[in-house]
C-alpha atoms as one frame of an Amber mdcrd trajectory, in Angstrom:
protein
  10.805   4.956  75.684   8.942   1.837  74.976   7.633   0.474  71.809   4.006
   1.468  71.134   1.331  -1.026  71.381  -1.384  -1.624  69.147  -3.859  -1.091
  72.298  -2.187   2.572  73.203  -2.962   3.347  69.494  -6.268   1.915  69.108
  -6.951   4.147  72.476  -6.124   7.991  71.146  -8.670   9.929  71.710  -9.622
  12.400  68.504  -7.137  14.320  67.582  -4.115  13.055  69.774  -1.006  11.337
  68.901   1.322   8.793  69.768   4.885   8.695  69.125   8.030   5.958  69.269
  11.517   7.256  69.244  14.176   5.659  66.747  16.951   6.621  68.946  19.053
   8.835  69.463  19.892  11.257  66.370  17.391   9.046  64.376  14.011  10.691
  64.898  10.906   9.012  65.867   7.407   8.225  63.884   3.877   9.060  65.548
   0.557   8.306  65.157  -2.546  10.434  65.208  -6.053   9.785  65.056  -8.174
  12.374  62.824 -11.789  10.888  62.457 -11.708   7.035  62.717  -8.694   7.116
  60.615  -5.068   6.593  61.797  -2.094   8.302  59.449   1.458   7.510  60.336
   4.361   9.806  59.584   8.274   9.852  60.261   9.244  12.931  62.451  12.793
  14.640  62.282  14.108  17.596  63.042  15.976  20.060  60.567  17.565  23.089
  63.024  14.781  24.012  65.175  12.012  23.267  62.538   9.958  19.987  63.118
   9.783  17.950  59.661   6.933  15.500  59.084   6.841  12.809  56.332   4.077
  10.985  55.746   4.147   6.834  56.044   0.506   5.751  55.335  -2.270   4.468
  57.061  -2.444   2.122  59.924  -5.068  -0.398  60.585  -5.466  -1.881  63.516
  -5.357  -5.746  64.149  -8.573  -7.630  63.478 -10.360  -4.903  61.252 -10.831
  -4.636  57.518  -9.200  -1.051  57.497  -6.602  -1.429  54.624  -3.427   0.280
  56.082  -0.355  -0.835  57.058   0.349  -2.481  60.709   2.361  -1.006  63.302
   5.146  -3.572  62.460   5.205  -2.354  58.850   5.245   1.250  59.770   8.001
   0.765  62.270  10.041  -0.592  59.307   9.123   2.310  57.106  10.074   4.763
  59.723  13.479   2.913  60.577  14.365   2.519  56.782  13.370   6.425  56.302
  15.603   7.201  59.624  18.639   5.189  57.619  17.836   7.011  54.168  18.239
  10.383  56.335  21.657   9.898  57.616  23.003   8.673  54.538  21.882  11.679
  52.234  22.862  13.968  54.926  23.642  16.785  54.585  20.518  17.258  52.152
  17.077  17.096  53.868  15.363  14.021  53.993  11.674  15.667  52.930  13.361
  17.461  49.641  15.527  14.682  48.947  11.700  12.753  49.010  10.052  16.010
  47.072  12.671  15.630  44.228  12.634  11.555  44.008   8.698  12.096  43.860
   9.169  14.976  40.760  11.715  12.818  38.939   9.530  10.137  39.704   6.588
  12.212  37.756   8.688  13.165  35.274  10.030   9.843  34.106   6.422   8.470
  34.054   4.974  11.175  31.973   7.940  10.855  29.423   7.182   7.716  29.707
   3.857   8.052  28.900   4.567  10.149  26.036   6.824   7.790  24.376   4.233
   5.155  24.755   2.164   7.726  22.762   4.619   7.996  20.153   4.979   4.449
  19.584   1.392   4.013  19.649   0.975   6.632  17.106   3.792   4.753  14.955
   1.831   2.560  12.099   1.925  -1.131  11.684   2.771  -2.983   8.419  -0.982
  -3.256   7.999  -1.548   0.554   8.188   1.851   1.277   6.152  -0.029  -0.823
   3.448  -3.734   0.732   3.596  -2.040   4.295   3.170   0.133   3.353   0.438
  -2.868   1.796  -1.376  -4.843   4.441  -0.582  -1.780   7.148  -2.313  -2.532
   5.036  -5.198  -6.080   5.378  -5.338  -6.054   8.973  -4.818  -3.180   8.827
  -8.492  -6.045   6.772 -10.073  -3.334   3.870 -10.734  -5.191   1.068 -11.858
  -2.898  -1.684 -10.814  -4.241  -0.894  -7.248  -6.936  -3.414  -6.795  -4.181
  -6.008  -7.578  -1.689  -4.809  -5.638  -4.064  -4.936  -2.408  -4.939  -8.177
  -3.687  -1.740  -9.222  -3.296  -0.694  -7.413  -0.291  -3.536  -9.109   1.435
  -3.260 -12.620   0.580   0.386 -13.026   1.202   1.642 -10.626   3.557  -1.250
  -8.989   6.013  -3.839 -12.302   6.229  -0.626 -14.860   5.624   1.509 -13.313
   8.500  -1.406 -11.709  10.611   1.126 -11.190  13.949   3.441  -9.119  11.815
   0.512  -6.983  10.009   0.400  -5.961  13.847   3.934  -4.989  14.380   5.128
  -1.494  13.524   6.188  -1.060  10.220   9.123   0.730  11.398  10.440  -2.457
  13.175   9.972  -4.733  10.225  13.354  -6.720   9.299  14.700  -8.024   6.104
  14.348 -11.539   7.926  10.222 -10.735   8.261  10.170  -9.852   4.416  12.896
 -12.829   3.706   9.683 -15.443   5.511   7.132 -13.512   3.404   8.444 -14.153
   0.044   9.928 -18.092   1.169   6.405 -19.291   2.288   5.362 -17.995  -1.309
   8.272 -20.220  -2.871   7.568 -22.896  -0.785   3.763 -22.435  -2.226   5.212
 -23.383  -5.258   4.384 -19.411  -6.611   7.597 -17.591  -8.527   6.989 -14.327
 -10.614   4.646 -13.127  -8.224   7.154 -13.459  -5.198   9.118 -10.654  -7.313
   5.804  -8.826  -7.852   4.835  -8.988  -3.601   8.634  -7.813  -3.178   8.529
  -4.672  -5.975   4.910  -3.611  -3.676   6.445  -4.306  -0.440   9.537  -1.963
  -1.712   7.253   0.335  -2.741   4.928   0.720   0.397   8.191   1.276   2.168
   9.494   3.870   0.176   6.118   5.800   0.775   6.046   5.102   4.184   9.947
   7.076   4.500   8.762   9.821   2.860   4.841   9.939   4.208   6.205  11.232
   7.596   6.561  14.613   6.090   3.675  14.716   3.695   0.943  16.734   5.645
  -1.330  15.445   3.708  -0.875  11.632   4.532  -0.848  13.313   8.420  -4.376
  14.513   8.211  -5.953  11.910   5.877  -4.034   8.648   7.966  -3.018  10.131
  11.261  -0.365   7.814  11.465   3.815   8.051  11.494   5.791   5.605  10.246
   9.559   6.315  11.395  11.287   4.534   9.223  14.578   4.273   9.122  16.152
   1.842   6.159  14.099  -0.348   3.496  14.245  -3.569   4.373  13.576  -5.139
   1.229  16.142  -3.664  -0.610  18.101  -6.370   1.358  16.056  -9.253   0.368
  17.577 -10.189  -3.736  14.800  -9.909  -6.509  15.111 -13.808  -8.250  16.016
 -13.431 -11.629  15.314 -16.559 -12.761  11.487 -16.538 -11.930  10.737 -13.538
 -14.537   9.726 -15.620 -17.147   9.479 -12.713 -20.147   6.021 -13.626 -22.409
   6.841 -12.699 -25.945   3.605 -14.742 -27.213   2.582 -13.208 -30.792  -0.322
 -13.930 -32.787   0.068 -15.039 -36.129  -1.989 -13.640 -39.014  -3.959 -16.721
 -38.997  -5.027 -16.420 -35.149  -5.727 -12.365 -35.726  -8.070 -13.408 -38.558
  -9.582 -16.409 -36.637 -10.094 -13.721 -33.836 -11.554 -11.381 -35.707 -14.089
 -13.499 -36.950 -14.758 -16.101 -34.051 -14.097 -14.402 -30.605 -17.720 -14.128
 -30.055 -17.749 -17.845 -30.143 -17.014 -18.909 -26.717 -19.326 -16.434 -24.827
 -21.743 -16.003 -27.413 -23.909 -14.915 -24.474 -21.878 -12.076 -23.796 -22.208
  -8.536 -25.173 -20.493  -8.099 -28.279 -18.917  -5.026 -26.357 -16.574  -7.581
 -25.264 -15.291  -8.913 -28.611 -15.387  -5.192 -30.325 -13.182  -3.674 -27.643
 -10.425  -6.891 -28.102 -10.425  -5.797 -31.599 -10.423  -2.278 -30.613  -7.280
  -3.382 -28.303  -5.530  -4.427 -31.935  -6.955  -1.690 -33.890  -5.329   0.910
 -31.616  -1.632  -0.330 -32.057  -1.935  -2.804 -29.067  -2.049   0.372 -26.101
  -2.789  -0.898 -22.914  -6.529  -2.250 -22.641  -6.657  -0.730 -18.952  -6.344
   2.404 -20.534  -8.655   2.190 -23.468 -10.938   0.631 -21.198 -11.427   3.680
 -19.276 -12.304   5.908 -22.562 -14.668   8.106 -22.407 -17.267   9.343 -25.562
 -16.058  12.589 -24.611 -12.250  11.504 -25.452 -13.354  11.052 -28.833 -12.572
  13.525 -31.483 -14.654  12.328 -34.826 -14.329  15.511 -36.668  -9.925  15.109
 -36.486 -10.165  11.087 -36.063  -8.013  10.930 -32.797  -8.694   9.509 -29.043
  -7.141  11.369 -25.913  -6.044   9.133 -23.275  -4.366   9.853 -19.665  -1.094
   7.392 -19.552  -0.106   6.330 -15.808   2.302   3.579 -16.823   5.635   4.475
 -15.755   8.395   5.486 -13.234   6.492   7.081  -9.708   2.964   6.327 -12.215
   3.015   9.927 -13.037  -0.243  10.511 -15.529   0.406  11.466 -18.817  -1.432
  12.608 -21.853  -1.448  10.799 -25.167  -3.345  11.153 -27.925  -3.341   8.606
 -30.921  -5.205   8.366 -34.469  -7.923   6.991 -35.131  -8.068   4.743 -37.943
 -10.154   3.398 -40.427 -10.880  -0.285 -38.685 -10.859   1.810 -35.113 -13.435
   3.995 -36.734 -15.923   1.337 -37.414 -15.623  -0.335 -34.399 -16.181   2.833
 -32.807 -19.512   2.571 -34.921 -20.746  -0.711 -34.228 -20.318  -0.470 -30.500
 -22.510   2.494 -30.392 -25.569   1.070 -30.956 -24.809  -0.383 -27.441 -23.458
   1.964 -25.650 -23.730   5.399 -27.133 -26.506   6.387 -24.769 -23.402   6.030
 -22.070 -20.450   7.774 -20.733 -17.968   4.587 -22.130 -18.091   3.598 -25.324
 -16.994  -0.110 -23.659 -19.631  -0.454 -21.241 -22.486  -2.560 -20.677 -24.274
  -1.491 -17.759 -23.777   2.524 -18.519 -22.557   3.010 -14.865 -18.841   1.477
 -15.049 -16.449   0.998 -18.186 -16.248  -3.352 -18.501 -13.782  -4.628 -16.464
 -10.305  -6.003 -17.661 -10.521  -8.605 -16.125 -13.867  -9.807 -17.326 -12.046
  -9.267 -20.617  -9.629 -11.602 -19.711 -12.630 -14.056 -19.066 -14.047 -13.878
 -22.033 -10.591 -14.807 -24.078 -10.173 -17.570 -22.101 -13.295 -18.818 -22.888
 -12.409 -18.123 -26.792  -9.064 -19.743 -26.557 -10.822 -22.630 -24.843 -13.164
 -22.643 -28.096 -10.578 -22.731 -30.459  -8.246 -25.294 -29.425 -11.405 -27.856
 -29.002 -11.839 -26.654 -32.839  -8.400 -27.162 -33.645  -8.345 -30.902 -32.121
 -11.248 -31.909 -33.675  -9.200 -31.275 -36.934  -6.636 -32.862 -35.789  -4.424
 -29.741 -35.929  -1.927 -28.268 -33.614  -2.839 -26.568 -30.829  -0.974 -23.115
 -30.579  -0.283 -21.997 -26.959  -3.562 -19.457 -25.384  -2.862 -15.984 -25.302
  -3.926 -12.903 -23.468  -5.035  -9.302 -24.107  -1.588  -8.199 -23.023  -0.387
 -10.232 -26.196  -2.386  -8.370 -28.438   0.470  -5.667 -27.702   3.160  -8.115
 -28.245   1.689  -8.687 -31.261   1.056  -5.069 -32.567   4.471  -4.562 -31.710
   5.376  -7.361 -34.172   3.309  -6.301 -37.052   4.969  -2.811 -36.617   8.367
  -3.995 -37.144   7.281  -6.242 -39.744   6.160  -2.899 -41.473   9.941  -1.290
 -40.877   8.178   1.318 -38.879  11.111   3.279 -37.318  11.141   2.802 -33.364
  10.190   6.399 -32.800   7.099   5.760 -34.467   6.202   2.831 -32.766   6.500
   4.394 -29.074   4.261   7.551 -30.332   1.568   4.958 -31.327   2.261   2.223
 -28.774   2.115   5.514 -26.189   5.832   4.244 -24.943   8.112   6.690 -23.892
  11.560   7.120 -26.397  13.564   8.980 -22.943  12.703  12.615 -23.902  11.331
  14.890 -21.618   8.334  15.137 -23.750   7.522  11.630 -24.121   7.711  11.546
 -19.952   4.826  14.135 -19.463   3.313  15.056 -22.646   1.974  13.305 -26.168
   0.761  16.949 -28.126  -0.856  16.903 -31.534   1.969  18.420 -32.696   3.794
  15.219 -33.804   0.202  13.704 -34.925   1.294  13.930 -38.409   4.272  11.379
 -38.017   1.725   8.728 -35.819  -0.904   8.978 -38.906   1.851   7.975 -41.455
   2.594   4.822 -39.037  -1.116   4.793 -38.438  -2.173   3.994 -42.304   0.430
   1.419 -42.811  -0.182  -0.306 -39.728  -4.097  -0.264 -40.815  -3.488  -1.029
 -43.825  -1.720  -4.179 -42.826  -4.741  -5.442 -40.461  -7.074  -4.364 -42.982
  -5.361  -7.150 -45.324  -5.221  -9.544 -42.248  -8.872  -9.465 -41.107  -9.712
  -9.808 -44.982  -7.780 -12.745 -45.704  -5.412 -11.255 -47.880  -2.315 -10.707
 -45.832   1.314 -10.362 -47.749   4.292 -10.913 -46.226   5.080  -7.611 -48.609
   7.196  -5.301 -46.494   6.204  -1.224 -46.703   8.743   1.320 -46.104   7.933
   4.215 -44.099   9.980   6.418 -46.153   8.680   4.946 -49.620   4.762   5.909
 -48.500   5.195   9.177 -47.046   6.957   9.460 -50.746   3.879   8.174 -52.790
   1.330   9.734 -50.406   3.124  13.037 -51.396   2.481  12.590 -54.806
């Protein structure tokens, strides 16, 4: 039989079919017309049952019918007549049927591990829901650790926000932390690698957290830290032990008004407040409420989140003399509002406003200072003003128990990890007198470099 023509085809009348044999054994592949549509398919024969499989379309020369050409389906059918006799004995159209399924098959597995991976998050999302844990623990260090985060990791190294956390390297967190030494920047490169570790950690164990699921929607998968790889430097934790002398507390005292004298005096009673209450952490007696406040029994109740996994504790401290008339003054500010350290009524201050205003003071004083022609000690910060408590306690030979129940530090017990009761209140008040005592004679002027024993004034106060 001769090859078809493109004129034979074109000439079918509806319904009708041509066909060209492949020879002998090999089958054939026809053409019918349905409509004003040609569909090509390969014919064989399995026993005494015909087998059809389809080829595609065919368009005819000079028309802009997309299909294939008779050419191109003569190819198809000879390259389907070769497939046959080498799978043989299995049937060419199941053979086809099965390729197709596995064909399926792979694509939609496919398809659903390119839904897994997209569901994976990126560095960027490992970060917002590890911020976002924090938030919902009330840590306070949160705003600057998504400070930090932000400025040099996710906006610093935008292309690897995008990657998937789970495919971060030590070598990605290695270029973090090297652009920040290069940057000339040090204790902070240990501070972005401690968050980093962090967000990391949460991100191993967020997978299973239900909670995280619902709230984030995202899966991290990860396998390994990599920043435990990458060495913390040593060298660049430069520890601040910067204590004020009794001249600078009574300077302080008297003057820190001096360089914002156009601030609230909220500002300058809760820095004395800050000394007044052993040096604990202004973040946390910045958040104080009236309600804290126990006048009648002279104590303050505070929630502690410093610590290992920043797991909240209670504390309660005594409230002393000096603490007690601060307490006072700033009332005629803000006793109308929730914080006693507040200026708007809405919000407690902010810390770091705090720190503002002392750097504005210690600006004030050294200009003071050279004017005399004195010497100019080195600035300090609100975070010295526990330094410094912590100085004027061992000056007093207050045992180091006593210290950590006023400084709100814990001593190792389990107690100290989740609770503060009143039931040791007696031995902070003890420490608590002598340590006001002390500041009392400071702020006055009259400060002695006359030691007190602990034991020696529970002994007269007994008497």
């Amino acid at each position: 039989m001769s090859n078809l023509t493109d004129l034979e085809v074109k000439n079918l009348s509806e319904d009708s079919y041509k066909t060209e044999s492949l020879g002998r054994g090999r089958g054939a592949f026809m053409i019918r017309k349905r409509g004003k549509s040609y569909q090509a398919f390969y014919r064989y024969w399995r026993g005494k049952q015909k087998a059809m499989v389809p080829i595609g379309s065919y368009s005819p020369p000079r028309t802009k019918a997309s299909g294939l050409s008779l050419k191109e389906i003569r190819e198809k059918a000879t390259e389907l007549a070769t497939l046959r006799q080498q799978i043989s004995p299995q049937d060419l159209k199941e053979y086809l049927e099965q390729q197709e399924a596995d064909r399926q098959q792979q694509a939609e597995e496919k398809r659903r591990q390119a839904e897994i991976e997209s569901s994976y998050g990126t560095l960027e999302d490992l970060c917002t829901s590890y911020l976002s844990d924090m938030e919902i623990k009330g840590l306070k260090s949160v705003k600057t650790v998504r400070n930090a985060l932000n400025l040099y990791c996710l906006e610093a190294f935008p292309k690897l926000a995008k990657a998937k956390a789970r495919d971060i390297t030590p070598d990605d967190i290695v270029a973090i932390i090297r652009k920040m030494m290069e940057q000339g920047i040090t204790t902070t490169c240990n501070r972005v690698r401690s968050y980093l570790m962090t967000a990391f950690n949460y991100g191993m164990k967020a997978d299973h957290n239900p909670r995280q699921l619902t709230e984030h929607g995202k899966r991290f998968n990860i396998d390994f830290n990599p920043v435990m790889a990458v060495p913390k430097q040593a060298d660049y934790e430069r520890v601040r032990d910067r204590r004020l002398s009794d001249d600078e507390i009574y300077d302080m005292w008297i003057n820190v008004h001096q360089g914002k004298s156009s601030w609230s005096p909220v500002y300058g009673l809760f820095v004395r407040f800050c000394l007044a209450c052993f040096g604990n952490r202004p973040e946390q007696l910045n958040d104080v409420k009236w309600s804290d406040i126990d006048f009648r029994m002279k104590t303050l109740r505070f929630t502690d989140f410093k610590g290992k996994h920043g797991t909240p504790k209670k504390r309660i401290i005594p409230l002393t003399p000096t603490a007690l008339d601060i307490l006072e003054q700033v009332k005629s500010v803000s006793g109308d509002y929730s914080w006693p350290f507040s200026t708007s009524g809405k919000t407690p201050i902010r810390t770091d406003n705090v720190a503002n205003f002392l750097r504005a003071y210690n600006d004030w004083r050294s200009k003071q200072l050279k004017e005399k022609n004195r010497e100019v000690p080195d600035t300090w910060t609100q975070k010295d003003l526990r330094t410094t408590a912590t100085g004027l306690l061992t000056r007093l030979r207050i045992p180091k128990e006593q210290r950590y129940l006023l400084q709100s530090r814990e001593d190792g017990s389990v107690e100290s990890k989740h609770y503060d009761h009143d039931d040791r209140l007696e031995e902070k008040w003890d420490a608590a007198m002598i340590y006001d005592d002390c500041l009392q004679k400071i702020i006055s002027g009259k400060a002695s470099d006359t030691l007190v024993d602990l034991e020696h004034y529970r002994q007269i106060k007994g008497h």
